[in-house]
VEXRO-910194 format. One line per 4 residues: number of its first residue (from 1); their letters; for each residue x, y, z of N, C-alpha, C. Coordinates in steps of 0.2 Angstrom, whole numbers, plus 5000, padded with zeros to 4 digits. Example, Ala and Ser with C-alpha at 12.3 -4.5 7.8 and 13.67 -1.06 7.14 Angstrom:
BEGIN
1	as	5066:4972:5039:5062:4978:5039:5066:4984:5039  5064:4989:5035:5068:4995:5036:5064:5000:5039;
This chain:
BEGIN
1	xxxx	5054:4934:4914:5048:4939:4916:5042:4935:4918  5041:4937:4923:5034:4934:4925:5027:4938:4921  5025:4930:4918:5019:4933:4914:5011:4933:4918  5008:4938:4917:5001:4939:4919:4997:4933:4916;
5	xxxx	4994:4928:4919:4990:4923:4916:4983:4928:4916  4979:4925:4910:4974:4928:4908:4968:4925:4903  4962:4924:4903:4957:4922:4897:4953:4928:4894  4950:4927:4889:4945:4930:4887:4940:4928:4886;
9	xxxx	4934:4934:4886:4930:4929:4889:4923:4933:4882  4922:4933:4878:4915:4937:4873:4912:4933:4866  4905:4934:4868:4904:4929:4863:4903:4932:4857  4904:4937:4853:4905:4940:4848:4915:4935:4845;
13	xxxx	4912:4933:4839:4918:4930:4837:4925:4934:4836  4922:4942:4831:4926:4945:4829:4930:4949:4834  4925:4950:4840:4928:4954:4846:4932:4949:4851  4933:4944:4851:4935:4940:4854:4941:4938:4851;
17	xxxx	4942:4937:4843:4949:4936:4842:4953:4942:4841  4949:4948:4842:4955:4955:4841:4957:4953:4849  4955:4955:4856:4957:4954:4861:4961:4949:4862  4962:4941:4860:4964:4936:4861:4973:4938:4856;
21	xxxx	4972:4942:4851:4978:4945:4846:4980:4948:4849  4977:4955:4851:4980:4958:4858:4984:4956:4862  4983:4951:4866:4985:4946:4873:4991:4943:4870  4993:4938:4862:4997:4936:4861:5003:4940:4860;
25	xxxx	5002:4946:4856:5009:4950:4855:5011:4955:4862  5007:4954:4867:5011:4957:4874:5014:4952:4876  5021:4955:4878:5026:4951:4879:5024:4948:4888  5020:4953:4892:5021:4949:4898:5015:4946:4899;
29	xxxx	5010:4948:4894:5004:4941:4897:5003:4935:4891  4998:4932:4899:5001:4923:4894:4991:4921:4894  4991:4919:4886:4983:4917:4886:4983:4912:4890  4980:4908:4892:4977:4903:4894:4972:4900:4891;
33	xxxx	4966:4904:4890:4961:4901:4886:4957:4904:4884  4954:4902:4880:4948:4909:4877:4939:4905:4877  4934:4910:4880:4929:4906:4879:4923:4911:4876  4917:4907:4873:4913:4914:4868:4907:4913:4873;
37	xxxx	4908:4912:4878:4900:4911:4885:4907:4914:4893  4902:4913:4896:4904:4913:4903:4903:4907:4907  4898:4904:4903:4898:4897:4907:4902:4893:4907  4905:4893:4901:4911:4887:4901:4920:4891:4905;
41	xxxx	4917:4898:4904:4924:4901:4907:4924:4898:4916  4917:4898:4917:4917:4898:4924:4918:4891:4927  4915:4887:4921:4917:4878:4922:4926:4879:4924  4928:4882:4918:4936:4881:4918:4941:4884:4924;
45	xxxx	4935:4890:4926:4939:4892:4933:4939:4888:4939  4935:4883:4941:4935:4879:4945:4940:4874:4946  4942:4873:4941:4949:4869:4942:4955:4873:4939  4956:4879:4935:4962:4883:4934:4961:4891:4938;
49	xxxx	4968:4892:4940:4968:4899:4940:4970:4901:4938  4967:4911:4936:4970:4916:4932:4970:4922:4934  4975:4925:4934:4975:4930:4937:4971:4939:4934  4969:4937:4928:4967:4942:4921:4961:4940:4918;
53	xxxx	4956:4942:4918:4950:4942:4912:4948:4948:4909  4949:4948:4903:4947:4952:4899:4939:4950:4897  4935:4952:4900:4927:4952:4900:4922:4955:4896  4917:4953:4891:4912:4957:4889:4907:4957:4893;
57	xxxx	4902:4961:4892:4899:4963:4898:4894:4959:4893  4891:4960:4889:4880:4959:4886:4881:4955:4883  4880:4949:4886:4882:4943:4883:4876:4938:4886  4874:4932:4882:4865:4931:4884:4866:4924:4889;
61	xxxx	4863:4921:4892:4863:4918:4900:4865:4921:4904  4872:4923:4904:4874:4926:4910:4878:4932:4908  4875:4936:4911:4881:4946:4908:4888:4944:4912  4893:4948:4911:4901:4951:4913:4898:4951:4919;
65	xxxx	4894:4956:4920:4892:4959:4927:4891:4954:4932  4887:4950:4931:4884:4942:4934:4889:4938:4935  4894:4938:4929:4898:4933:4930:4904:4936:4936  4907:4942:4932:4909:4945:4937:4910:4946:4945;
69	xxxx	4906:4947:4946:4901:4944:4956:4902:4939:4957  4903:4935:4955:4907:4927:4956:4913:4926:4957  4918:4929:4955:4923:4930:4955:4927:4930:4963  4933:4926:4964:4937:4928:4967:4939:4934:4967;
73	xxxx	4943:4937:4976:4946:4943:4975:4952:4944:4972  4956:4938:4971:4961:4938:4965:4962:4936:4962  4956:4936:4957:4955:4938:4951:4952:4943:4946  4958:4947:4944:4956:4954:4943:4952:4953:4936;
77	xxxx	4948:4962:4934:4944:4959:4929:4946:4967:4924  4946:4965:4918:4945:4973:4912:4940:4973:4907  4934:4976:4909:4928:4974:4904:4930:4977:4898  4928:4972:4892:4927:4976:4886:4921:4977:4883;
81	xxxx	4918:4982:4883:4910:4981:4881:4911:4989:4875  4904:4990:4872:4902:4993:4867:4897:4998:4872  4896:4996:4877:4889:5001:4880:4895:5003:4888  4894:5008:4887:4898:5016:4892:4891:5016:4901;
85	xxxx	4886:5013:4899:4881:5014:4905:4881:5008:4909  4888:5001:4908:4888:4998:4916:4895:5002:4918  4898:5006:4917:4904:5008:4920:4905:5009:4926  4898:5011:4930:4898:5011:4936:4898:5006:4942;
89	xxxx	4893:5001:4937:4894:4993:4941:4902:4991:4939  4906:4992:4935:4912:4990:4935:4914:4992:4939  4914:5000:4941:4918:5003:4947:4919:4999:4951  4910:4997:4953:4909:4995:4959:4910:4988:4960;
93	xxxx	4913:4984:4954:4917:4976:4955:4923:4978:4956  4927:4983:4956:4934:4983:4957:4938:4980:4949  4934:4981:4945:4936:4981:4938:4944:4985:4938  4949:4982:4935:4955:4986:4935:4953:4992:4927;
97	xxxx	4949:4990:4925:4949:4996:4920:4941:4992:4916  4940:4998:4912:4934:4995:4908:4934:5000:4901  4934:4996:4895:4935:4997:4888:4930:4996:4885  4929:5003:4881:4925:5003:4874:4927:5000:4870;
101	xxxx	4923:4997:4866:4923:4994:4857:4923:5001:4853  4924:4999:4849:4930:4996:4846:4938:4999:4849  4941:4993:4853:4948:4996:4855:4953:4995:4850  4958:4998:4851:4964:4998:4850:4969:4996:4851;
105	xxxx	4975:4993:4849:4978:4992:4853:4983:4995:4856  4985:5000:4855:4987:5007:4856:4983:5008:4866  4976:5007:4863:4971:5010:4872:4973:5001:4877  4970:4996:4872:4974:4989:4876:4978:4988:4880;
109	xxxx	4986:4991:4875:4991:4993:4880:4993:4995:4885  4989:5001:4886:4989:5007:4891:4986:5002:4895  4982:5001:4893:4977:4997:4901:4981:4992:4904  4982:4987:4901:4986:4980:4905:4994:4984:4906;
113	xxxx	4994:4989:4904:5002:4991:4907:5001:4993:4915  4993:4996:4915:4991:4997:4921:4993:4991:4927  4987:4985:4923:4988:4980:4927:4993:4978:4928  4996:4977:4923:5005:4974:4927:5008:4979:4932;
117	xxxx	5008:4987:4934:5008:4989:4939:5005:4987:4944  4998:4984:4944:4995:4981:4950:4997:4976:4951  4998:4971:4948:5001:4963:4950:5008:4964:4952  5013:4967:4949:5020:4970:4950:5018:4973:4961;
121	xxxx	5015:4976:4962:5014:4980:4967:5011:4974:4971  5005:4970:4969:5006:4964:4974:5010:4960:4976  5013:4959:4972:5021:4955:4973:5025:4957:4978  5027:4963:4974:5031:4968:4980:5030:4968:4988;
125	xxxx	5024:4968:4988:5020:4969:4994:5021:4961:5000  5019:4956:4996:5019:4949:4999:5026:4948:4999  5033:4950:4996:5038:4949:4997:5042:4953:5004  5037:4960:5003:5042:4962:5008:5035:4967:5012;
129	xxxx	5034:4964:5017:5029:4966:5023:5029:4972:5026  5035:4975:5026:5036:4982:5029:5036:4988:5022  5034:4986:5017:5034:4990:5013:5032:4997:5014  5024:4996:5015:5018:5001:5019:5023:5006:5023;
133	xxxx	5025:5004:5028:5027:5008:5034:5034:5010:5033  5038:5008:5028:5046:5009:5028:5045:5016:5023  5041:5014:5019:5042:5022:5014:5038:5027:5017  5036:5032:5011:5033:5038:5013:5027:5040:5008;
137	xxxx	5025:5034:5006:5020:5034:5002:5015:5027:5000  5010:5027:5000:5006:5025:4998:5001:5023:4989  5001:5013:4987:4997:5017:4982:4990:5014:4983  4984:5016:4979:4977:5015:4980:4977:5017:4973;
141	xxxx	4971:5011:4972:4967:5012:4966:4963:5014:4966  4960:5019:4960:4955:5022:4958:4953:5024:4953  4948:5023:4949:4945:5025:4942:4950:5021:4938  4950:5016:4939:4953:5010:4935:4961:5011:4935;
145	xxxx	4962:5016:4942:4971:5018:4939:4974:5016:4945  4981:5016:4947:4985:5015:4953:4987:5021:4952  4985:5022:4959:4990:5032:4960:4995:5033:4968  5001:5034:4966:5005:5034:4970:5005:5041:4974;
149	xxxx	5002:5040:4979:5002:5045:4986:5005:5048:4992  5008:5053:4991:5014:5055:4996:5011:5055:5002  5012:5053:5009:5011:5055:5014:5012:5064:5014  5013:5066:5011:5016:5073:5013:5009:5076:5008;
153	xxxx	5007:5073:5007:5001:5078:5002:4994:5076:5004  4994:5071:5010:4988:5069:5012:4985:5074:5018  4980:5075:5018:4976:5080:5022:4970:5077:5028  4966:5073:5024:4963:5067:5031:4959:5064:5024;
157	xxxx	4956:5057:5027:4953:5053:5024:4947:5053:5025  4941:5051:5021:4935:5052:5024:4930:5046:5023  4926:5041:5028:4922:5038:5024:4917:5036:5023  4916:5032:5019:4907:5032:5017:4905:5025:5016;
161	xxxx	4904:5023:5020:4902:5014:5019:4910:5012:5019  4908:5007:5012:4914:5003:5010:4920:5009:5005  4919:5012:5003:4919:5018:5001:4925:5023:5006  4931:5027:5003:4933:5028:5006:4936:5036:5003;
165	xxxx	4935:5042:5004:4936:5048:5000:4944:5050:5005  4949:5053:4999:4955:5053:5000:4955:5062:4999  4959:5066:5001:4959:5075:5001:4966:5075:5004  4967:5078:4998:4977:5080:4999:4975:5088:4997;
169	xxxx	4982:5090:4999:4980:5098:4996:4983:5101:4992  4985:5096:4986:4985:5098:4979:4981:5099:4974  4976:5092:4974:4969:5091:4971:4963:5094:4974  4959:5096:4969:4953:5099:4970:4949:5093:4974;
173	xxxx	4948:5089:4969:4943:5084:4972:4946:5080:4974  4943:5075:4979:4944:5069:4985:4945:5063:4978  4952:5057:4980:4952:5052:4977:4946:5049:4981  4942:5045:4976:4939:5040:4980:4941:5031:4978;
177	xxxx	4940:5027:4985:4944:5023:4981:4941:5016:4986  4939:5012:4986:4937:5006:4990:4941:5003:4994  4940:5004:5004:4941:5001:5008:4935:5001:5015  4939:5001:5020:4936:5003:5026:4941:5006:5030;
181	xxxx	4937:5011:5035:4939:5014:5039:4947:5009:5044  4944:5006:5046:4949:5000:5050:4950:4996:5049  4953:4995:5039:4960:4990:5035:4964:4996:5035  4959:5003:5032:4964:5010:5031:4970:5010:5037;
185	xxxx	4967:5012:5043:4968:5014:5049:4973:5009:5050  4973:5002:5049:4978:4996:5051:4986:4997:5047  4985:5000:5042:4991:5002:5034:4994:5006:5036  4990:5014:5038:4996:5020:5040:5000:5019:5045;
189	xxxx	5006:5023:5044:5010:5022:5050:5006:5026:5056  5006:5024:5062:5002:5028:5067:5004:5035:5069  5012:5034:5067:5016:5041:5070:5014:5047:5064  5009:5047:5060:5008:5050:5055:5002:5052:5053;
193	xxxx	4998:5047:5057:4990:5048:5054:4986:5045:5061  4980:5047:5062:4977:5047:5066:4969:5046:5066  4964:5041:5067:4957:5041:5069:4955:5045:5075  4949:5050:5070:4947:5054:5077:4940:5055:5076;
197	xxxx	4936:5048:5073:4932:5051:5072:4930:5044:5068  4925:5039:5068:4923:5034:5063:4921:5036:5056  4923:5041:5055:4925:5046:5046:4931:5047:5046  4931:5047:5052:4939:5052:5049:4947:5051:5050;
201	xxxx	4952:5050:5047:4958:5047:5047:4961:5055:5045  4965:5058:5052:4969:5064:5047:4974:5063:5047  4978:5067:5045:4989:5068:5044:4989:5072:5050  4992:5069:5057:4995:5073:5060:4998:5080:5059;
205	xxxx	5003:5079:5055:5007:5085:5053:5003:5090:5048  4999:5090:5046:4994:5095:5043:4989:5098:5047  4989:5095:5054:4986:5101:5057:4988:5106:5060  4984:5113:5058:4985:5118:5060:4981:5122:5066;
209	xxxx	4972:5120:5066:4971:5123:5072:4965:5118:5072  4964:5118:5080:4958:5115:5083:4954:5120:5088  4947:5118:5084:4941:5123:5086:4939:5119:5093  4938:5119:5098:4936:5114:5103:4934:5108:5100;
213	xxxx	4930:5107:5098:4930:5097:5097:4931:5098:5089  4936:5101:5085:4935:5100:5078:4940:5100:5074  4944:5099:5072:4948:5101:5066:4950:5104:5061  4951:5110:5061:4948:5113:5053:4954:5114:5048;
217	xxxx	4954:5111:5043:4954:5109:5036:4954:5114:5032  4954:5121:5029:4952:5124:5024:4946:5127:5027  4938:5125:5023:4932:5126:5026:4928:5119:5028  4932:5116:5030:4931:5111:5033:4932:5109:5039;
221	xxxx	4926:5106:5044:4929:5106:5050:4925:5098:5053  4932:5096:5057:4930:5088:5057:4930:5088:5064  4925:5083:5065:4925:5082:5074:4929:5079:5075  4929:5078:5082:4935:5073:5085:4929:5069:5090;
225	xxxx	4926:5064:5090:4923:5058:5092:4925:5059:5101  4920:5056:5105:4921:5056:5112:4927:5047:5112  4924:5043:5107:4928:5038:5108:4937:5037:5106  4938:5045:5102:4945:5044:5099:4947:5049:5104;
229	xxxx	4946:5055:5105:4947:5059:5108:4954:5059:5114  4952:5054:5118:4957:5055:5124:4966:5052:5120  4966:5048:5115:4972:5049:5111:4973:5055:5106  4969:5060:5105:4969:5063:5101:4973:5070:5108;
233	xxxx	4969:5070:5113:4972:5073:5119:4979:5074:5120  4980:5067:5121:4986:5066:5123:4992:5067:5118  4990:5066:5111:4995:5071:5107:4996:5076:5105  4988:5077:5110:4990:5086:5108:4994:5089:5114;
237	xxxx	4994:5085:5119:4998:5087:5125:5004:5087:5124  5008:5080:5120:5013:5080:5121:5017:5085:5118  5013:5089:5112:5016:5094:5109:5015:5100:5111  5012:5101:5118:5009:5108:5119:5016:5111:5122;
241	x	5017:5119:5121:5023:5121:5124:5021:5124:5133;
């Protein structure tokens, strides 16, 4: 079994050796180390890698959040804090999850079972290059979760900066989930999905009518861009009877 390498990282004694206890009786992660600062965590990452940090956030020199932002992007992070109001700068680090005090190892569990889905999915991924494009689905992460997405239930993409809003037409509301417009746009298969628009990425096969420059969606109606337009033409010709 390939173990998840991992530290902990809180300067609370007692919360740092329930986590660390945790860590030991999971069969697929492996401690490495443990440290009650982030200074020292951050010495030790200079010369080791890990793939896992289990991070407290309100800690004195330097916060989770601080330390966090220094981080490699392959090194993933799961904050464990007692205060519920950074949850949004976690979002916005790409935290695979973030955990209230007092945890359980019951909620623990659930989390890093997450993460080994993610780390399992990287692997799969580097081993086999065509993955993306040979299946009929996609996953992307969101709200600390991996969500496996049918090409058959996606409707178009929308985006917002780095920020990227997903609308299938089973869900009420849009997954949203962190890329850009043009790594998205490079991952679809083209015969499926289509830019029409520096917002917008739709599913072919879910269109049903075009208003002169628009797309309309439900009560939604998306433009079609002068610069996407002439591909957007040409497939509408190729199916025109």
């Amino acid at each position: 079994m390939n173990k998840i390498t991992c530290i902990a990282v809180d300067d609370e004694p007692l919360a740092l050796g329930l986590i660390v206890s945790y860590v030991k009786k999971t069969p697929f992660l492996e401690l490495v180390a443990e440290f009650d600062n982030p200074i020292d965590a951050s010495e030790f990452l200079q010369d080791n890698r890990v793939e896992l940090i289990f991070l407290d956030i309100k800690m004195p020199d330097l916060t989770g959040v601080e330390f966090a932002r220094t981080l490699s992007d392959d090194c993933k992070v799961i904050f464990t804090t007692a205060y519920d109001k950074y949850a949004v700068e976690g979002f916005q680090l790409h935290a695979l999850d973030y955990l209230l005090k007092p945890i359980s190892y019951e909620v623990f569990l659930d989390s890093v079972k997450h993460a080994k889905q993610y780390f399992d999915l990287l692997k799969s991924e580097s081993s086999d290059k065509s993955l993306k494009t040979d299946e009929n689905y996609l996953f992307i992460k969101a709200d600390y979760q991996i969500h496996r997405i049918d090409y058959s239930e996606i409707l178009y993409f929308e985006g917002l900066k780095d920020y990227i809003q997903l609308y299938t037409k089973n869900l009420r509301d849009p997954i949203v989930f962190h890329s850009t417009m043009k790594s998205l746009i490079e991952k679809l298969p083209s015969d499926k999905f289509m830019r029409i628009h520096r917002s917008f990425i739709v599913s072919l096969n879910k269109i049903k009518t075009v208003e002169r420059d628009r797309i309309i969606f439900g009560n939604k109606r998306i433009p079609i861009s002068k610069q996407f337009k002439p591909e957007f033409d040409e497939f509408i010709k190729k199916k025109f009877l």
